[in-house]
N, C-alpha and C positions, 0 to 999 in steps of 0.2 A: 446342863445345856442352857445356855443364855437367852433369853425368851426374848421375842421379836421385840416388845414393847424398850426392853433393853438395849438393843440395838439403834431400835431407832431414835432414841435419847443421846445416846451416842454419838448415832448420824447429826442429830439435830445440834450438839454439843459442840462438835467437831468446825461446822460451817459458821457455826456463831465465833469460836476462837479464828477459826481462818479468817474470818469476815473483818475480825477487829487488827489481826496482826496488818493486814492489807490495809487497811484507812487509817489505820497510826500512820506506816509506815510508808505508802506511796502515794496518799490521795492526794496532796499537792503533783506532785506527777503523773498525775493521771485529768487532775485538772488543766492545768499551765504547762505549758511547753514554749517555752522562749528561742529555743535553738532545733532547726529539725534535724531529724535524723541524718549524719555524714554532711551537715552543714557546722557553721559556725554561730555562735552569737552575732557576730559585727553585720551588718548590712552589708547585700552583697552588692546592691548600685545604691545613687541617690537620685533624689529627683533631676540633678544638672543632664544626667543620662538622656535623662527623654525629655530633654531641655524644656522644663520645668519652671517658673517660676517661683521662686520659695526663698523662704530663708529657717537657719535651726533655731529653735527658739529652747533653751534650757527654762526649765522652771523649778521650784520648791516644792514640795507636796508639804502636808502643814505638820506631819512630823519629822521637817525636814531631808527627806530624800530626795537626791537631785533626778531630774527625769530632763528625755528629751524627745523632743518634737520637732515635726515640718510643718511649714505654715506656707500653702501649694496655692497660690491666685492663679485665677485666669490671664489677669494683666494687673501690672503693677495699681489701676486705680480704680480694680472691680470693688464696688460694693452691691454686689451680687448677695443669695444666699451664702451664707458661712454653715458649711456642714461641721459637726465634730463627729469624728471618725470612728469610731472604738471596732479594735479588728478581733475577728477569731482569736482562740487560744493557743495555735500552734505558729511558731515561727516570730517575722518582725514584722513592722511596716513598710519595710524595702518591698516585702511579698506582695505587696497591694498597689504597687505604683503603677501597672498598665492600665488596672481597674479603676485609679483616682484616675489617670490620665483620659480615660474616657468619660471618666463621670463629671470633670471639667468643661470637657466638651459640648457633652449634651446636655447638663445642666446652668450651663453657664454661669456657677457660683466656684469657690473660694470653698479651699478643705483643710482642716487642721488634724494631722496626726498624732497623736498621741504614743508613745511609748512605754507600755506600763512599766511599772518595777520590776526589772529583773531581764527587763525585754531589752535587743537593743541595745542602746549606749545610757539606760538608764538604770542606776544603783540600783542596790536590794534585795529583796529576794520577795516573788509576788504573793498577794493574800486575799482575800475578801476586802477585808476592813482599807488593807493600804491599798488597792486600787481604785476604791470607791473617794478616797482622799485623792488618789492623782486625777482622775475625773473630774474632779471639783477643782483643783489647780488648772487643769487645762480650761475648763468652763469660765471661773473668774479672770483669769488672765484674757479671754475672749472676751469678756464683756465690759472690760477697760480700753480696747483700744480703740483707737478713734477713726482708722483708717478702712472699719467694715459698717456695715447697717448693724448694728447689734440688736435688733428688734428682729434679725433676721436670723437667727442662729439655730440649726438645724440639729436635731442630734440623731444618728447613723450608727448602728451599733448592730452587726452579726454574730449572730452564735452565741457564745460566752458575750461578747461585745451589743448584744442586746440587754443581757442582764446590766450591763455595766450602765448602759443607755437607759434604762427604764429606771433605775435607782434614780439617779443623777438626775433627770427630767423630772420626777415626782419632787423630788426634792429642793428643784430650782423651776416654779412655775413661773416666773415673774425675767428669767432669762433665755429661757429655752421656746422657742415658737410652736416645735413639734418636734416628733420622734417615728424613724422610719426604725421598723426592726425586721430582722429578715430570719431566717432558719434556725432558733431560739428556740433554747429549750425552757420549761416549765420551771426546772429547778435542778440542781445535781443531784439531788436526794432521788428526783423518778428518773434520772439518768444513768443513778451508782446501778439501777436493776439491766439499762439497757446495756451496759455495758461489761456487765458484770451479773448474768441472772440471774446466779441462785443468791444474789442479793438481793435480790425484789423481797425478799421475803422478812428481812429483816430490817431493810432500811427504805423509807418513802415518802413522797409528798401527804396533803391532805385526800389527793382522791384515788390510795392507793390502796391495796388488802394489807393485810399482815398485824404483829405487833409493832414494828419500823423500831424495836429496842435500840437500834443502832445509832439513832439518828443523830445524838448526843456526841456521838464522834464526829461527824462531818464538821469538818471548822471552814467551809466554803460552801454555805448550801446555796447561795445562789438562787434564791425562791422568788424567784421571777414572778409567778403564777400571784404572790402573795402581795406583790409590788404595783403591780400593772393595773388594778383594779382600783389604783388612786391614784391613776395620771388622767391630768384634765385637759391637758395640750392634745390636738389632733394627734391622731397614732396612725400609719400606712403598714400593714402587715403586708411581708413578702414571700412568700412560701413554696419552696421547693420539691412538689410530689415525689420526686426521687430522692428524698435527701437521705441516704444513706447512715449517716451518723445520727442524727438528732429525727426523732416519730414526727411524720408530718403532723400528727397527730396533736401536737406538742402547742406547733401554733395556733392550731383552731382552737382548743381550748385557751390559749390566750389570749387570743381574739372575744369567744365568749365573754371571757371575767371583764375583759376590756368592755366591749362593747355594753354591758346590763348597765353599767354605769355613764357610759362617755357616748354619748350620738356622733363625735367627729372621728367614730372609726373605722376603715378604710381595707378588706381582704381582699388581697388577691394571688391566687395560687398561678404556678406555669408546672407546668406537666413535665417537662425533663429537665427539669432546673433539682439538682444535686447539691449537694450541704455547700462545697467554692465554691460551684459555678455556676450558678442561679445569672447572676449579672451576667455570664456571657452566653448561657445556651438562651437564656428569656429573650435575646435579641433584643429592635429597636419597639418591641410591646414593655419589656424591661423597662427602658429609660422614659417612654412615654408617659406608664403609669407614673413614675416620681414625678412627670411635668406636669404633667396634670393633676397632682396631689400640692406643689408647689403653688400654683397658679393661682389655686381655691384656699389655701392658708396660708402662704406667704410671697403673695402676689409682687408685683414687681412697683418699684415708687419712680416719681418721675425722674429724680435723682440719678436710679439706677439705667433707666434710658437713656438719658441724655448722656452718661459717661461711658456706657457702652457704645453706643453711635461715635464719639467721639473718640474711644480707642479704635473701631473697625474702620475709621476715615483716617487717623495714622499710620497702623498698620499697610492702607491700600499705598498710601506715598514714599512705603520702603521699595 
């Protein structure tokens, strides 16, 4: 008869081999999602749709993969904030255009989309390493133009797209003004267990149980939590108590790591705000907070009033 302790070596045997066929084999697909489900890769509208001001900006990432992006003004001569965008992990940037289109509105700044690899009309196929390189293409190419404030540039980054945003801003203190992050998770490592439970046991961040033997596998760990606690630009946590996908959880402790170090950082939770759609149930408290987060870091120069006054006195003479 096979004795219990045998069994359960077995059992234990068994979920560690499952464990590895599954993160060889689909954790890019379990991370990245470029195309949703019964959709296509290609953008299903463009900005011209909800007539948009923009234009497509193609760019290099620095091992050469071509990317593309929208580059979405208020009016052709805002030099307003310049947000840079970095979206969720499912779908493209077409999916976010009713949401830029508002956040135009009430913010009265200037949004650059980004495309990552693989997303979109943009080569490759996505990674850690090469997104964190297109991130950095879209940032430099911001901060050579001449037709924004570049002392104003914002970085915007949900979900997956706050990982992206939190690298990128630690890494570029001297371009980046601040960084808002919204429903964010800690890392993929303490995500592979939410997603996947009876991985918690084998793969994890730092403040997690287990032996995490696995961890050596993950080629996207995405460890935010490890990131965030040496960003010195104002940070605006946005946090969705219902968020479904990612443990609200997730953000307070980022917030924490953030805040032991950084005094310019900023929580605030909405109660039925869900992993998307945080920005539309949060209402006009939503958009507030950012104005108000705005105002106090990256207030407005006289520049920008005076060219604002002056498009809104064009505009009235159509």
């Amino acid at each position: 008869m096979v004795s219990y302790v045998s069994v359960l070596l077995y059992g234990v045997g068994g979920i560690v081999v499952a464990g590895m066929a599954l993160l060889v084999a689909f954790q890019e697909k379990l991370v990245y999602v470029p195309v949703l489900p019964g959709l296509t890769k290609s953008y299903p509208i463009t900005p011209a749709r909800l007539r948009l001001v923009y234009e497509d900006v193609w760019l290099r990432s620095s091992d050469g993969i071509r990317l593309h992006s929208w580059f979405i003004k208020l009016f052709p001569e805002c030099r307003g904030p310049t947000i840079l965008f970095f979206q969720e992990n499912a779908g493209n940037i077409a999916h976010r255009l009713e949401m830029v289109r508002i956040m135009l509105q009430r913010l009265q700044c200037n949004v650059f989309m980004l495309s990552y690899r693989g997303y979109g009309a943009s080569d490759g196929y996505p990674s850690q390493h090469g997104i964190i390189n297109d991130a950095q293409a879209a940032l430099d190419h911001l901060s050579q133009r001449t037709d924004i404030d570049t002392d104003r540039i914002v970085v915007f980054g949900r979900s997956l797209g706050g990982a992206v945003g939190s690298v990128l801003t630690k890494n570029n203190p001297d371009k980046v003004a601040a960084l808002i992050l919204e429903n964010t998770f800690t890392s993929i490592l303490d995500m592979a267990g939410v997603l996947l439970p009876f991985l918690k046991w084998v793969i994890g961040g730092p403040g997690t149980k287990g032996p995490k033997i696995l961890n050596f596998l993950v080629r996207s760990p995405w460890s935010t939590i490890d990131i965030i606690g040496q960003v010195k630009q104002p940070i605006l946590f946005l946090s969705g108590l219902q968020d479904e996908m990612v443990p609200p959880s997730h953000m307070q402790m980022l917030y924490a790591k953030a805040a032991a170090r950084n005094r310019q950082c900023i929580f605030v939770e909405f109660p039925t705000g869900m992993h998307m759609d945080t920005w539309l149930s949060g209402g006009d408290h939503y958009w507030r907070t950012i104005q108000q987060f705005f105002e106090k870091h990256v207030p407005k120069t006289g520049y920008d009033i005076d060219s604002q006054r002056r498009a809104a006195a064009g505009r009235s003479t159509l």
